[in-house]
N, C-alpha and C positions, 0 to 999 in steps of 0.2 A: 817644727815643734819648738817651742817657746820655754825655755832651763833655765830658773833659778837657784844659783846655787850661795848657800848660805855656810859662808867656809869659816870652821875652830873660831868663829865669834866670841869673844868676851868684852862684858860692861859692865864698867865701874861707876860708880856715882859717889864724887865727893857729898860726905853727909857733914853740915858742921858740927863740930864738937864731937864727934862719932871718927873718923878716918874714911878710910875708902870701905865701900858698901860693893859685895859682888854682886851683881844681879845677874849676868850671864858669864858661864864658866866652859869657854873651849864645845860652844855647840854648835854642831854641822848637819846639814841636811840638804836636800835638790827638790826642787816640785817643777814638776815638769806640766805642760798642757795634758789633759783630760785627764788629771789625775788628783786625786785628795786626800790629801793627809789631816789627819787632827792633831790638835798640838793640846794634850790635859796636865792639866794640875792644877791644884789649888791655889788661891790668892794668893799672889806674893811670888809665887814659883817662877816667873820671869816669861812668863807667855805673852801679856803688853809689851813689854819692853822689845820681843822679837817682833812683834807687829810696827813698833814705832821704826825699827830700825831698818826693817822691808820699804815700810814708807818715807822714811827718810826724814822723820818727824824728831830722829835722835841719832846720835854717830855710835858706829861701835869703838871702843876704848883697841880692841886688836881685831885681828881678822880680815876677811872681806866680805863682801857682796856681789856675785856677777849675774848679768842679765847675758846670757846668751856667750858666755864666757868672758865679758866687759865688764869693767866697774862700771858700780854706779856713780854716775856724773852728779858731782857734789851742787853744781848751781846752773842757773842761766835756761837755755833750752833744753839742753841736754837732761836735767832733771827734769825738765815737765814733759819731754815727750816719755822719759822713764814713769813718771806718773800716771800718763793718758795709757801707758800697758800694764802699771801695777796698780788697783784701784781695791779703796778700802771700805766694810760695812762697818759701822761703827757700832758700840752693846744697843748706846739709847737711842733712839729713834727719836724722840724728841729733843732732846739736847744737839741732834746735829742737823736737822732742820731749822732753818731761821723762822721762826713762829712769823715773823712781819710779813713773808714771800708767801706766793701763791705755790701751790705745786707745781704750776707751770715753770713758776719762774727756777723753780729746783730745775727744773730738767733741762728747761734752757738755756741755763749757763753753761755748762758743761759743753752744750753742741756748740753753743756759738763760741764757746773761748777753744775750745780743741777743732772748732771748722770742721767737724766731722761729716756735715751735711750745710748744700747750698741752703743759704739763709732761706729761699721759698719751698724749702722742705723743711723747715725745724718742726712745726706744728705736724705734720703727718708723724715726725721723726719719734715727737713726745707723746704721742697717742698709741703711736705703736710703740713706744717703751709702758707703756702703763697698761696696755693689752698683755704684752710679757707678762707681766705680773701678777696676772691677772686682775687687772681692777677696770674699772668700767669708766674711762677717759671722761663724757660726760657729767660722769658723777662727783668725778672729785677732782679736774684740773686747775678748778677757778677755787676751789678751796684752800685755807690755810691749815697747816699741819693740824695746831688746836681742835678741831673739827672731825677731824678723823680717829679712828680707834686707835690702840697702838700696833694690829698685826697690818693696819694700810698707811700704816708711818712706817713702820719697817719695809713695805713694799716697795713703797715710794723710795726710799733712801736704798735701797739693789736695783730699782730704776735707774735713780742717779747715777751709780756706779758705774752700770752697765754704758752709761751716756757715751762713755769717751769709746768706745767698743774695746774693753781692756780684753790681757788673753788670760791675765792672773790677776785672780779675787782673795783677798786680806778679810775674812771674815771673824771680827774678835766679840765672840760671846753674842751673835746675832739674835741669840732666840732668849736671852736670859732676863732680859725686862720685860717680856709675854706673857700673859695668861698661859696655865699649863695648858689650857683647851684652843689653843691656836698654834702652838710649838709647832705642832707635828707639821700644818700645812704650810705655813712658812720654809723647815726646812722643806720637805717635798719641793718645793716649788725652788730653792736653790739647786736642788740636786737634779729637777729638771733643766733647769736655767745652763748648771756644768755641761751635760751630757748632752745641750742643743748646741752650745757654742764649742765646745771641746776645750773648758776652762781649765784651769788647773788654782782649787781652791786651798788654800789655809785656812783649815777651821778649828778655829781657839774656841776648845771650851773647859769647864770642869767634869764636865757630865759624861762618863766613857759609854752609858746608854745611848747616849747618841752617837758620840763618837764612832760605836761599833755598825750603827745601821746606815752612817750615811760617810764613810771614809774609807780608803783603801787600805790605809796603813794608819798607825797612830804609834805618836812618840807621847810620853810621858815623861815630863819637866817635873825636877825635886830642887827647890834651891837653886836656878840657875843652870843644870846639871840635869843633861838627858840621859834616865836609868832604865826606860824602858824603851823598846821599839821594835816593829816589823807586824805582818797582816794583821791585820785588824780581827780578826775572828782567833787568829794566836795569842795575843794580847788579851782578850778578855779571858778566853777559854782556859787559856797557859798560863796566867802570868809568873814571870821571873822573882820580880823585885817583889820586895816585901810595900812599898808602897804602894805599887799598881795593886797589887789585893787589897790593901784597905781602903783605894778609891773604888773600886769593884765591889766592896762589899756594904760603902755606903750609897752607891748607887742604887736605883730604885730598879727593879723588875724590868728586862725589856720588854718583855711580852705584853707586859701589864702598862708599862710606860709608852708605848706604841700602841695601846685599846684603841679602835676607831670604829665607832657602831655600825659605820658604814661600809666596813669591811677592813681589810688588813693592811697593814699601812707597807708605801712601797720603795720594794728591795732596793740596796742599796747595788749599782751594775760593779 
């Protein structure tokens, strides 16, 4: 089993003219393989910032980070094979697609720079990550992002992710540049993705509707500052904090926000 644990983290950002800016204040948590936690709050709350700092994209000002009770290795290989096991979805789908590449060429890099599969496999290797996804290999491998909607640009990019065969997925706000009427199968199709590989996801969002149908547990971020947390069906049903109620009560209907004409949209394990 593959434990990340994300220890009394705090980060500062010199702002000029302004002083030191907190944006994470003493916050800890563990995501362990097959398990999901959501990480909500509103803009600003410091939910990027814990993403960047998983991925190594920002340092934390105090605290730690360990992968299987190790730091994370600050350079060299050591942090790219930390990368090839912690891998990230990013909000926009087309902002982190290179518009000039093929989708092949997205998939391909990944296997050929992490060696994941003999060079006379990468092609089966990218056919069968786009079958994952469910997207239809001949349809769209020769295509550029441009071309495609934005729920098979997001596909495409949990393709990629998938590429390095990570055991932890960094999911920030995956569904929030989508059509309302494509959300649902996307996540689905994450939440299948976890429970085939036995992933252990971080899912950043603002939205606790979602939050509650496709996550084990969910912390709520105020300010840098985790005020809420524990099962997911406690959190919505119970909440503590006076913030978690009024993200719950601008949240939209789950019932109504899960509508699928084609029957009911599925449970979260």
């Amino acid at each position: 089993m593959t434990t990340l644990d994300f220890r009394h983290v705090t980060k500062q950002y010199k702002v000029r003219g302004a002083g030191d800016m907190l944006a994470l204040d003493d916050v800890s948590f563990t995501l362990t393989s097959g398990q999901t936690i959501a990480l909500v709050g509103q803009s600003g709350s410091g939910k990027s910032t814990i993403a960047k700092i998983l991925t190594q994209l920002e340092r934390e000002t105090s605290g730690e980070v360990l992968l299987d009770g190790e730091p994370i290795p600050r350079r060299g290989k050591g942090l790219r094979a930390y990368r090839q096991r912690v891998r990230m979805v990013f909000q926009d789908p087309f902002a982190s697609l290179n518009p000039y590449h093929t989708i092949r060429h997205h998939l391909e890099r990944p296997l050929r720079l992490d060696k994941v599969v003999p060079g006379d496999q990468v092609e089966d290797e990218v056919r069968s990550l786009l079958k994952r996804v469910r997207l239809e290999p001949d349809a769209v491998v020769d295509r550029r992002p441009h071309e495609l909607s934005g729920g098979q640009r997001q596909r495409v990019a949990i393709a990629r992710a998938l590429a390095s065969r990570p055991e932890l997925l960094i999911a920030d706000e995956p569904v929030s540049m989508l059509d309302v009427s494509i959300r649902l199968g996307v996540l689905n199709l994450l939440a299948d993705l976890q429970r085939e590989s036995n992933l252990g996801v971080l899912y950043i969002t603002h939205d606790l509707a979602t939050a509650r149908h496709f996550s084990d547990e969910i912390m709520v971020l105020h300010h840098g500052v985790v005020v809420e947390r524990g099962p997911a069906d406690d959190v919505i049903l119970n909440p503590q904090h006076d913030y978690t109620r009024a993200l719950r009560d601008a949240s939209p209907d789950p019932d109504k926000h899960f509508a699928d004409p084609a029957g009911p949209a599925t449970p979260r394990s």
